[in-house]
N, CA, C and O atoms as a MOPAC input file, in Angstrom:
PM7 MOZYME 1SCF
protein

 N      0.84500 1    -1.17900 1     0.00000 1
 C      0.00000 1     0.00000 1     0.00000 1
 C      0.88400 1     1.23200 1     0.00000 1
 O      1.95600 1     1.15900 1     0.60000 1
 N      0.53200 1     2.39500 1    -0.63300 1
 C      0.88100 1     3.35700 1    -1.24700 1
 C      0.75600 1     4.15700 1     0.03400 1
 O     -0.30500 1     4.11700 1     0.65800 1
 N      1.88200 1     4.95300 1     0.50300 1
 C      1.37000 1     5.90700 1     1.73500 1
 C      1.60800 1     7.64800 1     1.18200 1
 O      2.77600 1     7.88900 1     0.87400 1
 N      0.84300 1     8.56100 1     1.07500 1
 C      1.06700 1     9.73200 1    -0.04600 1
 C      0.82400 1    10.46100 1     0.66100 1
 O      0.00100 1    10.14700 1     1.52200 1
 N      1.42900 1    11.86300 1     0.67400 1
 C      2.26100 1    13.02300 1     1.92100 1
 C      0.92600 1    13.87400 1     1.00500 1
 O      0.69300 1    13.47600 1    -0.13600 1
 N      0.25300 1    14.82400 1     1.48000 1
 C     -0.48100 1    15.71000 1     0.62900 1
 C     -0.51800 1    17.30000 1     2.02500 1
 O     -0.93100 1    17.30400 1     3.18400 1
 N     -0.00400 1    18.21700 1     1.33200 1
 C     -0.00200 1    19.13400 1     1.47300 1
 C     -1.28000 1    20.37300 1     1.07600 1
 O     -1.66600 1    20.41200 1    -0.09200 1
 N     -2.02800 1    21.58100 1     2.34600 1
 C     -2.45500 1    22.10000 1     1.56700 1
 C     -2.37300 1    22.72900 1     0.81100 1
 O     -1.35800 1    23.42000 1     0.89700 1
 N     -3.25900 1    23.00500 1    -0.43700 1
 C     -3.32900 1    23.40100 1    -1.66300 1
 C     -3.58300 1    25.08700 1    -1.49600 1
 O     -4.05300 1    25.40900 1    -0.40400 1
 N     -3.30600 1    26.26000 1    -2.52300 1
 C     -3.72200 1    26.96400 1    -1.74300 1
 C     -4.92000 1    27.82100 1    -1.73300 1
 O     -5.31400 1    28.16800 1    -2.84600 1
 N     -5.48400 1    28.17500 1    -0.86000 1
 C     -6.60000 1    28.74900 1    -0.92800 1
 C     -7.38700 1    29.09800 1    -2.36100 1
 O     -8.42400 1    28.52600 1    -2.69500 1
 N     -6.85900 1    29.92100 1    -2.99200 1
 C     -7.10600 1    30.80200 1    -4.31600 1
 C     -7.31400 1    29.22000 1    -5.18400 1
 O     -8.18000 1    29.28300 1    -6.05800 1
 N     -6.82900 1    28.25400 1    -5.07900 1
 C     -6.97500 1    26.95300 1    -6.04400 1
 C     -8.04200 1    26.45700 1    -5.33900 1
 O     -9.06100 1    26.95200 1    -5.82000 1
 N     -8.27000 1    25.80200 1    -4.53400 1
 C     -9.30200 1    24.97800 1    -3.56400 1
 C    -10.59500 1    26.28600 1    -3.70600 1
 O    -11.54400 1    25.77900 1    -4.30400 1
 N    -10.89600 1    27.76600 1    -3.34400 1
 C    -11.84300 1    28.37800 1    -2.40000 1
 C    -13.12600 1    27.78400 1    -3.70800 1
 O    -14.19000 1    27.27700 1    -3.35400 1
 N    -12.79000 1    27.95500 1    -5.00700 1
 C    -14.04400 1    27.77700 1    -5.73100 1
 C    -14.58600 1    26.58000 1    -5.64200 1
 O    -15.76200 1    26.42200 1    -5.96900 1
 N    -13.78000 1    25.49500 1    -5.16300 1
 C    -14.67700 1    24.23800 1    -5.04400 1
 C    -15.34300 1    24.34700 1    -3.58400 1
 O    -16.55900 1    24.18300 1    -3.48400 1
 N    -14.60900 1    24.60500 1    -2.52700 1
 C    -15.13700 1    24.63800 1    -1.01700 1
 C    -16.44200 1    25.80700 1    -1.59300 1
 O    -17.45000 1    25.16400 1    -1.30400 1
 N    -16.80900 1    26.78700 1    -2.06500 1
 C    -17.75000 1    27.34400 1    -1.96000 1
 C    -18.90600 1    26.84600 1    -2.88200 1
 O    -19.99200 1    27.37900 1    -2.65200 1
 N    -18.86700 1    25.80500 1    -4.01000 1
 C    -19.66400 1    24.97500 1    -4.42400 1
 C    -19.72300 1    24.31600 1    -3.61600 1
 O    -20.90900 1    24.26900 1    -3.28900 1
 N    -18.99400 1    23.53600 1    -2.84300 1
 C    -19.76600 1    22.26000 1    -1.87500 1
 C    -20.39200 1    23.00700 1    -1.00900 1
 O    -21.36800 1    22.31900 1    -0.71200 1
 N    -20.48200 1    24.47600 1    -0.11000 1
 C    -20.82300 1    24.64700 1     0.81400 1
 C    -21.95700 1    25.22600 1     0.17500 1
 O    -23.01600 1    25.12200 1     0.79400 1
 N    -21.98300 1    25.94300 1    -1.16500 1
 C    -23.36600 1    25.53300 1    -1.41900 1
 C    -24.52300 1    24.20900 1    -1.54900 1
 O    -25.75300 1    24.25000 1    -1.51200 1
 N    -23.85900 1    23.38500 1    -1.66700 1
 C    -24.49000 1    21.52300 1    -1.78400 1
 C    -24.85900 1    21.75100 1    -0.83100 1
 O    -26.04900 1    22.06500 1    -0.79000 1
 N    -24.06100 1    21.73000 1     0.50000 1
 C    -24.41800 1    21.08300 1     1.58400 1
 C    -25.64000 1    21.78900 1     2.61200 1
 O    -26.22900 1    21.40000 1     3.62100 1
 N    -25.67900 1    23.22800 1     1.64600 1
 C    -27.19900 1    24.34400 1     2.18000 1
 C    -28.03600 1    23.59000 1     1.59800 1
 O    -28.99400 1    23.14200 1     2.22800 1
 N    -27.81500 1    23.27200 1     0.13800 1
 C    -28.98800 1    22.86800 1    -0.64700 1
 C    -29.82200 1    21.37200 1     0.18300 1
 O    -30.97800 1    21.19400 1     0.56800 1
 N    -28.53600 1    20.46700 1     0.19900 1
 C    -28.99200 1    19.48100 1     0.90700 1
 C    -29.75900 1    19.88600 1     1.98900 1
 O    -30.97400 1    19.69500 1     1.94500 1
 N    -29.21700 1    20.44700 1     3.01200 1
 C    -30.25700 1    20.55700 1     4.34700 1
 C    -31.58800 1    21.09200 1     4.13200 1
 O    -32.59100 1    20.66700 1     4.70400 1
 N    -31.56800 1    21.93200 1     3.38500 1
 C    -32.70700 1    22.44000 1     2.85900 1
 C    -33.80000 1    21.27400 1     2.61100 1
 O    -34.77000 1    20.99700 1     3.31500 1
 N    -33.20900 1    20.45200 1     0.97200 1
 C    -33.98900 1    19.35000 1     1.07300 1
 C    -34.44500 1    18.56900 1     2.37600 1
 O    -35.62200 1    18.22300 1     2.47500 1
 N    -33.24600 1    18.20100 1     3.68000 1
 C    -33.76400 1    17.53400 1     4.70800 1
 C    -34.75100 1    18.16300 1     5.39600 1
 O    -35.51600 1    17.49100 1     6.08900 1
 N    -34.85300 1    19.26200 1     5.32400 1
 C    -35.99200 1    19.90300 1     5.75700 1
 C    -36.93700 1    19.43100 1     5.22100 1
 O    -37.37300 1    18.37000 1     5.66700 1
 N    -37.56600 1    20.04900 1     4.09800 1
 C    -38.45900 1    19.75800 1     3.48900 1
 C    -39.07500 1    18.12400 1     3.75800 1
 O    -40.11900 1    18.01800 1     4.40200 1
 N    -38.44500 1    16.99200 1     3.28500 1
 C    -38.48400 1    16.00300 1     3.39300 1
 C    -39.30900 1    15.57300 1     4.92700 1
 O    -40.30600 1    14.86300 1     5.06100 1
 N    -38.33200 1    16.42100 1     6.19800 1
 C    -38.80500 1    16.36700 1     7.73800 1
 C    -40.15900 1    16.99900 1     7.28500 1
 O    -40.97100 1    16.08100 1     7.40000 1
 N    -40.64100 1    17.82400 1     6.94400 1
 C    -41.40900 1    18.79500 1     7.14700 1
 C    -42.64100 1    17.94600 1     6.21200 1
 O    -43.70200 1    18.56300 1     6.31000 1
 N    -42.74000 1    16.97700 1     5.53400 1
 C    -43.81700 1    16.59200 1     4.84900 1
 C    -43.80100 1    15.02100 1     5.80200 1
 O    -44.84000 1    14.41100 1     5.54900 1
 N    -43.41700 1    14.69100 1     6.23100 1
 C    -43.68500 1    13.91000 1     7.44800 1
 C    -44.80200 1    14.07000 1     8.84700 1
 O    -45.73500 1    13.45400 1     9.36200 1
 N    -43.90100 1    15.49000 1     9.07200 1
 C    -44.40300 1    15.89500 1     9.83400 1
 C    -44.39700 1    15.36800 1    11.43700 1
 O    -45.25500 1    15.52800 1    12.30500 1
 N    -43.51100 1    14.89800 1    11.47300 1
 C    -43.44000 1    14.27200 1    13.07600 1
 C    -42.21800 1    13.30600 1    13.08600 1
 O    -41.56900 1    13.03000 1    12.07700 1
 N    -42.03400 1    12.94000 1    14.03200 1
 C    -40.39200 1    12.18300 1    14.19700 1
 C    -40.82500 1    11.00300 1    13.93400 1
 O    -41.85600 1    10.55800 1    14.43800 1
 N    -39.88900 1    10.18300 1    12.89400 1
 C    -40.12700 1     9.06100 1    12.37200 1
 C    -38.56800 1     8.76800 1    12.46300 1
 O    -37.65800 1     9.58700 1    12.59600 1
 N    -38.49100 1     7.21600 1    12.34200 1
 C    -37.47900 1     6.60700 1    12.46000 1
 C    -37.08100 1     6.93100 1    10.43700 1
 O    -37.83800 1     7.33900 1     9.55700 1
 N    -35.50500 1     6.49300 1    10.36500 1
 C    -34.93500 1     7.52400 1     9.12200 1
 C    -35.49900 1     6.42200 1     8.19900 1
 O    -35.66900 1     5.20800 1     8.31300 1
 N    -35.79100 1     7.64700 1     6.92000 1
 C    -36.73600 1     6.72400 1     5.90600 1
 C    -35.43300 1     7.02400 1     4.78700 1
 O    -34.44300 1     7.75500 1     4.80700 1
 N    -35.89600 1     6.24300 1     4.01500 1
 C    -34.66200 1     5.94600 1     3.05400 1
 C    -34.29800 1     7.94200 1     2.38700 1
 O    -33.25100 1     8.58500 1     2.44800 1
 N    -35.44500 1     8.27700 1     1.91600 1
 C    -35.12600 1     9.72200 1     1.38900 1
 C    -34.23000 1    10.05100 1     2.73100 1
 O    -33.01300 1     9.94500 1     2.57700 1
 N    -34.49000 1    10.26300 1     3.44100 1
 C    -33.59800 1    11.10200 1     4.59200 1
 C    -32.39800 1    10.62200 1     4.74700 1
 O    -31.52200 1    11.40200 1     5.12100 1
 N    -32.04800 1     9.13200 1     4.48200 1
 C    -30.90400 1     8.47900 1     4.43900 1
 C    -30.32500 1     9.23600 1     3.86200 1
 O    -29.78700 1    10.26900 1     4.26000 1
 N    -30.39400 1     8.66500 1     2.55800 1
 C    -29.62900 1     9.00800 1     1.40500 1
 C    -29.13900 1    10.47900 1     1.46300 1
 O    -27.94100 1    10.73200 1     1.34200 1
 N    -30.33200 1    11.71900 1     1.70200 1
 C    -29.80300 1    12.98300 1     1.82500 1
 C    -28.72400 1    12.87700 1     2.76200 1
 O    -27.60400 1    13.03200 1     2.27500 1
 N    -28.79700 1    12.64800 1     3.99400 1
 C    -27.63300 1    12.59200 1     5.51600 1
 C    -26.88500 1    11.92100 1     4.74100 1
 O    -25.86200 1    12.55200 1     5.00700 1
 N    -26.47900 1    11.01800 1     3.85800 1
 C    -25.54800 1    10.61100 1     3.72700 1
 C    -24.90300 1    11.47400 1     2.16700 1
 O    -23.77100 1    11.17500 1     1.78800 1
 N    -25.79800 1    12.60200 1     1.30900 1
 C    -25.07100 1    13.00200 1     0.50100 1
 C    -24.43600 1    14.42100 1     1.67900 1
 O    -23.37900 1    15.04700 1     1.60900 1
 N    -25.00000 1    14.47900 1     2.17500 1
 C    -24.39000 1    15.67300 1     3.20500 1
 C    -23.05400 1    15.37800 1     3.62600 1
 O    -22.11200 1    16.15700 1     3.48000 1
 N    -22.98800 1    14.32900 1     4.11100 1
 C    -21.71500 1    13.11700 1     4.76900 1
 C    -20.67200 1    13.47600 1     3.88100 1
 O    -19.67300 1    14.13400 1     4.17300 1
 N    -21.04900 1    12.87800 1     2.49400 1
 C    -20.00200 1    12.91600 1     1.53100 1
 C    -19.47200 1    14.29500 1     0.78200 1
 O    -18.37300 1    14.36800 1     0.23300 1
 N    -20.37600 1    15.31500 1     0.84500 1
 C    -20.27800 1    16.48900 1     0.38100 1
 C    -19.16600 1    17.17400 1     1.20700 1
 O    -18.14400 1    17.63700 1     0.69900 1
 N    -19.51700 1    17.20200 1     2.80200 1
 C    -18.67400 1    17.43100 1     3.43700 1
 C    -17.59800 1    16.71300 1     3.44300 1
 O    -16.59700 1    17.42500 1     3.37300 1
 N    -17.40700 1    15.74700 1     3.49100 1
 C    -16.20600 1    15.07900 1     3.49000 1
 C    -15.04600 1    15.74200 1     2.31800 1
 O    -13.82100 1    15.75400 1     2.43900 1
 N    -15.84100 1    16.25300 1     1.21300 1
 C    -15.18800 1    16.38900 1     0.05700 1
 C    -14.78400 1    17.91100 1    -0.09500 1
 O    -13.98200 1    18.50500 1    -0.81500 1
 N    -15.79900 1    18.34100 1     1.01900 1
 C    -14.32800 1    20.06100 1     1.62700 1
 C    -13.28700 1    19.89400 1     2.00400 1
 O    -12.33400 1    20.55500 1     1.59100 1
 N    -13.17800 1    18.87800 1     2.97600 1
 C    -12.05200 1    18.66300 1     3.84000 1
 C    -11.07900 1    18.23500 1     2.83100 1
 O     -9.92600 1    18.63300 1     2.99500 1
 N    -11.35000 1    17.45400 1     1.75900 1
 C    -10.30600 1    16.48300 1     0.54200 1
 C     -9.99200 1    17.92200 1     0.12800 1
 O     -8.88400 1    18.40300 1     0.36700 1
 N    -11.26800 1    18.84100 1    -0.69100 1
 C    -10.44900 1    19.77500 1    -1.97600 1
 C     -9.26400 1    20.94400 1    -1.23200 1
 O     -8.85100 1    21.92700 1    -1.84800 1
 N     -8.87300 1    20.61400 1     0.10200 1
 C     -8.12900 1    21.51600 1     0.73100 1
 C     -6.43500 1    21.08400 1     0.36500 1
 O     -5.37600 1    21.71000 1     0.42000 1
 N     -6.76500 1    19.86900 1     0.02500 1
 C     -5.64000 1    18.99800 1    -0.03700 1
 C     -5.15500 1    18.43100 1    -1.86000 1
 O     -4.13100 1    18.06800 1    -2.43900 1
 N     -6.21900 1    18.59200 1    -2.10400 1
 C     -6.37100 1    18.14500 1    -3.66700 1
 C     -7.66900 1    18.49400 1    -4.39400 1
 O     -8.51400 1    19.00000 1    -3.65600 1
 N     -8.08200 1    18.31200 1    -5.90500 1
 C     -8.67500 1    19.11300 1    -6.58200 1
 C    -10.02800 1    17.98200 1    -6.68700 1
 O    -10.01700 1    16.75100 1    -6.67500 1
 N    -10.89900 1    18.72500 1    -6.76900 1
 C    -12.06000 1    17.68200 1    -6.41300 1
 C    -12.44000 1    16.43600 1    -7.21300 1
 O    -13.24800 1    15.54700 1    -6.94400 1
 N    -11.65600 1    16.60700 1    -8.25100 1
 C    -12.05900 1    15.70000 1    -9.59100 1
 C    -11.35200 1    14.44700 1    -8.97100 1
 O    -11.75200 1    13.28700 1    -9.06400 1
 N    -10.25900 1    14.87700 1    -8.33700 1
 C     -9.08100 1    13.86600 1    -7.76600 1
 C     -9.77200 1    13.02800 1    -6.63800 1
 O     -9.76300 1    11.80100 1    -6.53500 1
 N    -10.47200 1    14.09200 1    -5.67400 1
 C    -10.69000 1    13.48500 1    -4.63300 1
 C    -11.66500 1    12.68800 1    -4.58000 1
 O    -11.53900 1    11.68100 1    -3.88400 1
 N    -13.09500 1    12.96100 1    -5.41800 1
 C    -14.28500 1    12.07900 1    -6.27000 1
 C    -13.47700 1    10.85300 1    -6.87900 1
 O    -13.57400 1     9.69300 1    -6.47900 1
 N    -12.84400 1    11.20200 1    -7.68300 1
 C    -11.89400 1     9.48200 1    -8.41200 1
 C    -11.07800 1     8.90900 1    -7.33100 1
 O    -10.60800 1     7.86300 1    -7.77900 1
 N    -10.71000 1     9.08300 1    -6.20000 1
 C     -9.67600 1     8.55500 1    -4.91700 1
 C    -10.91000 1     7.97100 1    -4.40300 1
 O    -10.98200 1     6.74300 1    -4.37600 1
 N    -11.75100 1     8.57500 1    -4.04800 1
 C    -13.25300 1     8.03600 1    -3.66300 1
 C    -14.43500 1     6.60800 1    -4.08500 1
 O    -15.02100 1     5.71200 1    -3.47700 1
 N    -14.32000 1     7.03200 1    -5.28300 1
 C    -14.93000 1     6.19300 1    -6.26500 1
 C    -13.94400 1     4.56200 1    -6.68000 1
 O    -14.45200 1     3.51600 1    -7.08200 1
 N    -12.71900 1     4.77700 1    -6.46400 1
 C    -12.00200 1     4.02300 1    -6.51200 1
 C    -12.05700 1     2.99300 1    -5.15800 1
 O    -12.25700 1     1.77900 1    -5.13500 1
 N    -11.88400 1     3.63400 1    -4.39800 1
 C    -12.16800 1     2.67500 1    -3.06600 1
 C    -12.96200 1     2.07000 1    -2.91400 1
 O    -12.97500 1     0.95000 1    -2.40300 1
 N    -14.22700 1     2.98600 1    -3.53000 1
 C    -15.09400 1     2.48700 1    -3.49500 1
 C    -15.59400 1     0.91400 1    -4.35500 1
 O    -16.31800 1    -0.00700 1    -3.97900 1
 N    -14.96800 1     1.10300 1    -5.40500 1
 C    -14.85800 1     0.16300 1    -6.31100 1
 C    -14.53400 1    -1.41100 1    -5.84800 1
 O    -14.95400 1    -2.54800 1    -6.06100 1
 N    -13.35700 1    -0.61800 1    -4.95600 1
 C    -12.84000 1    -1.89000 1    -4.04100 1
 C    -13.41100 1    -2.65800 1    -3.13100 1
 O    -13.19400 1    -3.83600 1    -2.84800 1
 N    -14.44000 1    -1.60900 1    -2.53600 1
 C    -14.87400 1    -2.27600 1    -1.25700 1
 C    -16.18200 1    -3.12200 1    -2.24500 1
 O    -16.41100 1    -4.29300 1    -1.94400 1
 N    -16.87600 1    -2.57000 1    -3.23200 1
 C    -17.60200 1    -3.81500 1    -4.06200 1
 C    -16.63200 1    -4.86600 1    -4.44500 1
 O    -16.90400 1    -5.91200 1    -3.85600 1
 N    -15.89800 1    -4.93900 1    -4.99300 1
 C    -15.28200 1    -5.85700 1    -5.50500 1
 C    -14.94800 1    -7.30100 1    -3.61800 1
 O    -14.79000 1    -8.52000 1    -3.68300 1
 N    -14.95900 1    -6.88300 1    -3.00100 1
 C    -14.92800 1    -7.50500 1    -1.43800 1
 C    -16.44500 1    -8.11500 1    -1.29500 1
 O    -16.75400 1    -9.30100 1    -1.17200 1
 N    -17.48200 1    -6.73000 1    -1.35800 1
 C    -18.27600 1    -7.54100 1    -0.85800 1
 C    -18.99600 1    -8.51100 1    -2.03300 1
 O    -19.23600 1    -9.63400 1    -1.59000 1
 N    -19.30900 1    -8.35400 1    -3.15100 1
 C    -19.15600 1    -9.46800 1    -4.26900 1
 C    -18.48400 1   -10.68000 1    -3.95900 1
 O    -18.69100 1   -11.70500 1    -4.60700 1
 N    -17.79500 1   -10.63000 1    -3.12700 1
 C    -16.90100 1   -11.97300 1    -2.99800 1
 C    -17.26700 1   -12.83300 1    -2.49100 1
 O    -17.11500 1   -12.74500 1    -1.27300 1
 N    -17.87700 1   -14.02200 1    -2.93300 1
 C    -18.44600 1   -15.04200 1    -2.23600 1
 C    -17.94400 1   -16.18100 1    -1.04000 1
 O    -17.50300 1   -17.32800 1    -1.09600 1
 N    -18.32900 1   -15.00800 1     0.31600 1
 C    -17.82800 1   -15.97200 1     1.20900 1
 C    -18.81200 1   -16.24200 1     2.24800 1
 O    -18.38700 1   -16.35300 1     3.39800 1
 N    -20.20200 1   -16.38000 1     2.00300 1
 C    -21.24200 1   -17.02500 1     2.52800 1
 C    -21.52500 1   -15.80100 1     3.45500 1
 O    -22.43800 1   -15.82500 1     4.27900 1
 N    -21.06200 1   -15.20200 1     3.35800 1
 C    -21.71700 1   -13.92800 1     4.61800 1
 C    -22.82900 1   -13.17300 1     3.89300 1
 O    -22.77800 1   -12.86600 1     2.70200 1
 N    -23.99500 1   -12.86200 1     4.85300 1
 C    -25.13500 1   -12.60000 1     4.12000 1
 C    -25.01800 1   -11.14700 1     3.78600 1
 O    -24.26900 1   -10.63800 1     4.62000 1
 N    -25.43900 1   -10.26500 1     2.92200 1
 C    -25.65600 1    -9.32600 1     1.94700 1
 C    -26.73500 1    -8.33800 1     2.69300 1
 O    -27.86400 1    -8.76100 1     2.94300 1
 N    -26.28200 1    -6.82100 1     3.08400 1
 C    -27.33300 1    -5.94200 1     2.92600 1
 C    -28.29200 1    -5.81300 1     1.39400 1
 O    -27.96200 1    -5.81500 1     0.20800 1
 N    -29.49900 1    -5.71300 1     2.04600 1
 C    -30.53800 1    -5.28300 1     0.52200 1
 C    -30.50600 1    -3.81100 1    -0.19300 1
 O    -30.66900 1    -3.58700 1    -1.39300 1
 N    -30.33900 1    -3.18500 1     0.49700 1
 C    -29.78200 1    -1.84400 1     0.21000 1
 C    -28.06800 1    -1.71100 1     0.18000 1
 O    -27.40900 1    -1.53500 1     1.20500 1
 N    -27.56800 1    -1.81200 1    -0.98000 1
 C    -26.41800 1    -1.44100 1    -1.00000 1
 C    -25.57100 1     0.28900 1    -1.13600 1
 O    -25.32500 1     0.94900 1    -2.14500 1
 N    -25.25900 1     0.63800 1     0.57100 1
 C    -24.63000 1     1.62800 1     0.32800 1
 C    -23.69700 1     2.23500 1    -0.63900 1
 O    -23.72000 1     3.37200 1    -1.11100 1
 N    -22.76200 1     1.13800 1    -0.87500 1
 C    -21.77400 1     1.50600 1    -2.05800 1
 C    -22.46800 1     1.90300 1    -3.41000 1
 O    -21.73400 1     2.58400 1    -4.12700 1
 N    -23.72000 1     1.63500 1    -3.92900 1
 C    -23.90400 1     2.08500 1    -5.09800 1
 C    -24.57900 1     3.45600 1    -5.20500 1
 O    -24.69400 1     4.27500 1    -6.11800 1
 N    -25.07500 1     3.38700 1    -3.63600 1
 C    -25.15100 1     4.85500 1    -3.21500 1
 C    -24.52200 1     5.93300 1    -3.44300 1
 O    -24.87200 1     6.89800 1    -4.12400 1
 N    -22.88900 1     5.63200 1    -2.43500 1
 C    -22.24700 1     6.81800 1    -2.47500 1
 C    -21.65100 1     6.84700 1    -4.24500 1
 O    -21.37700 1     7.99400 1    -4.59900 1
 N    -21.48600 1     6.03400 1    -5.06700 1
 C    -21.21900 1     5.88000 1    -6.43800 1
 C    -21.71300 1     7.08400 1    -6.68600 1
 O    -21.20200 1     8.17000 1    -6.96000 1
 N    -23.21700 1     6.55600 1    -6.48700 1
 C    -24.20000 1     8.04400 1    -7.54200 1
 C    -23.88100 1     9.29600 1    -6.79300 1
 O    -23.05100 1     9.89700 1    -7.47600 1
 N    -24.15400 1     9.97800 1    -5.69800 1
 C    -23.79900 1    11.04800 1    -4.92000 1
 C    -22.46500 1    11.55100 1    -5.51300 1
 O    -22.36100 1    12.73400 1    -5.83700 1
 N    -21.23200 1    10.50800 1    -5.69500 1
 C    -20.14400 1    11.11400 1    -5.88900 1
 C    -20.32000 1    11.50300 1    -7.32700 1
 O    -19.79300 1    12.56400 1    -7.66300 1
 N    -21.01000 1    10.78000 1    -8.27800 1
 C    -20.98600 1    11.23400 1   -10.05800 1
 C    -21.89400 1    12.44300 1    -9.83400 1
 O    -21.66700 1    13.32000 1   -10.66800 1
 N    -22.81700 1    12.74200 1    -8.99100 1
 C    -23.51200 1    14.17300 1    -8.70600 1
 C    -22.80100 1    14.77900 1    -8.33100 1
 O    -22.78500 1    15.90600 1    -8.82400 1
 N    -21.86800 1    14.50400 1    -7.35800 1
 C    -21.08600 1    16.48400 1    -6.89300 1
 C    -20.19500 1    16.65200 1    -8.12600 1
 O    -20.14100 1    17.80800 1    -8.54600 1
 N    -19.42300 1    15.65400 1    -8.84900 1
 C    -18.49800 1    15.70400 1    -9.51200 1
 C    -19.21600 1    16.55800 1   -11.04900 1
 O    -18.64100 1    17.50100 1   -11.59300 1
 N    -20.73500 1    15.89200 1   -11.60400 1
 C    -21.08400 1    16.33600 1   -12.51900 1
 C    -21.79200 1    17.81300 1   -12.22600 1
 O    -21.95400 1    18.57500 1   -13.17900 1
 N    -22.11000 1    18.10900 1   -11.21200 1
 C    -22.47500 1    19.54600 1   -10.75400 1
 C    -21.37600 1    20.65800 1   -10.72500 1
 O    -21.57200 1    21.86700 1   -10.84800 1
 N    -20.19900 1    20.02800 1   -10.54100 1
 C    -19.26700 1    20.72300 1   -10.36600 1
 C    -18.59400 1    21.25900 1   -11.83100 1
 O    -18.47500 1    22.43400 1   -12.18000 1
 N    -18.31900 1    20.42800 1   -12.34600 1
 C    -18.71700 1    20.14400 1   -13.76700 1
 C    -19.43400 1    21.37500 1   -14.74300 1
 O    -18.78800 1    22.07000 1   -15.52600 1
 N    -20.87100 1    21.47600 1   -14.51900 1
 C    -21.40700 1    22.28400 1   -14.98900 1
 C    -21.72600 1    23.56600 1   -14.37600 1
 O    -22.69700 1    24.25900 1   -14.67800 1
 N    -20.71300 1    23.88200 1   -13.35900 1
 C    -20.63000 1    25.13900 1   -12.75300 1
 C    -19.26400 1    25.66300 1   -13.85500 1
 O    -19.32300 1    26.70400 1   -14.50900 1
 N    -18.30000 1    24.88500 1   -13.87800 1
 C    -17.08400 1    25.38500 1   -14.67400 1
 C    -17.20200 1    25.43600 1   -16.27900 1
 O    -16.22600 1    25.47300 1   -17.02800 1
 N    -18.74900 1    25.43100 1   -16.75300 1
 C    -18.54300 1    24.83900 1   -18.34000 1
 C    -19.66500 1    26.67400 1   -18.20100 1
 O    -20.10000 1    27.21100 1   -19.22000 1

């Protein structure tokens, strides 16, 4: 395994992606609102709310990366692991299988910030 020194990047390179994600991550809550708000009362987490808390998860996560590297990088460092950890659980060793698979989750979330980001720079 590869161990890689990453330094931050500097501000003026990173601020335009940190201020797209920190727009995501308004937008997202927003949606969790909404979502709470047509409920209407405390319910145990329903898959919509999942999925949002968890694009929030990853959105944020991916401020903390573009400080260090450029987001395209940090989405493909991401997506890659991710790749990996399917390629594991695919592996047939009799252990039983969630029905909802997170990993194809964060897949899509990550081709959304990456393709949003995308069409902010075009």
């Amino acid at each position: 395994m590869e161990i890689r020194e990453y330094h931050l990047r500097p501000e003026t390179e990173s601020l335009p992606e940190q201020i797209y994600l920190r727009e995501r991550v308004i937008q997202i809550e927003k949606n969790l609102g909404k979502v709470a708000a047509r409920l209407g009362e405390p319910v145990t987490l329903s898959q919509p709310l999942d999925a949002l808390d968890r694009a929030r998860e990853l959105t944020n996560d991916m401020m903390k990366q573009v400080r260090v590297r450029p987001l395209e990088e940090a989405v493909s460092s991401q997506k890659a692991w991710l790749d990996r950890a399917q390629v594991h659980l695919d592996a047939s060793n009799g252990e039983p299988k969630m029905n909802m698979n997170k990993i194809d989750l964060d897949q899509r979330l990550l081709d959304e910030i990456l393709a949003g980001w995308q069409a902010t720079r075009n």
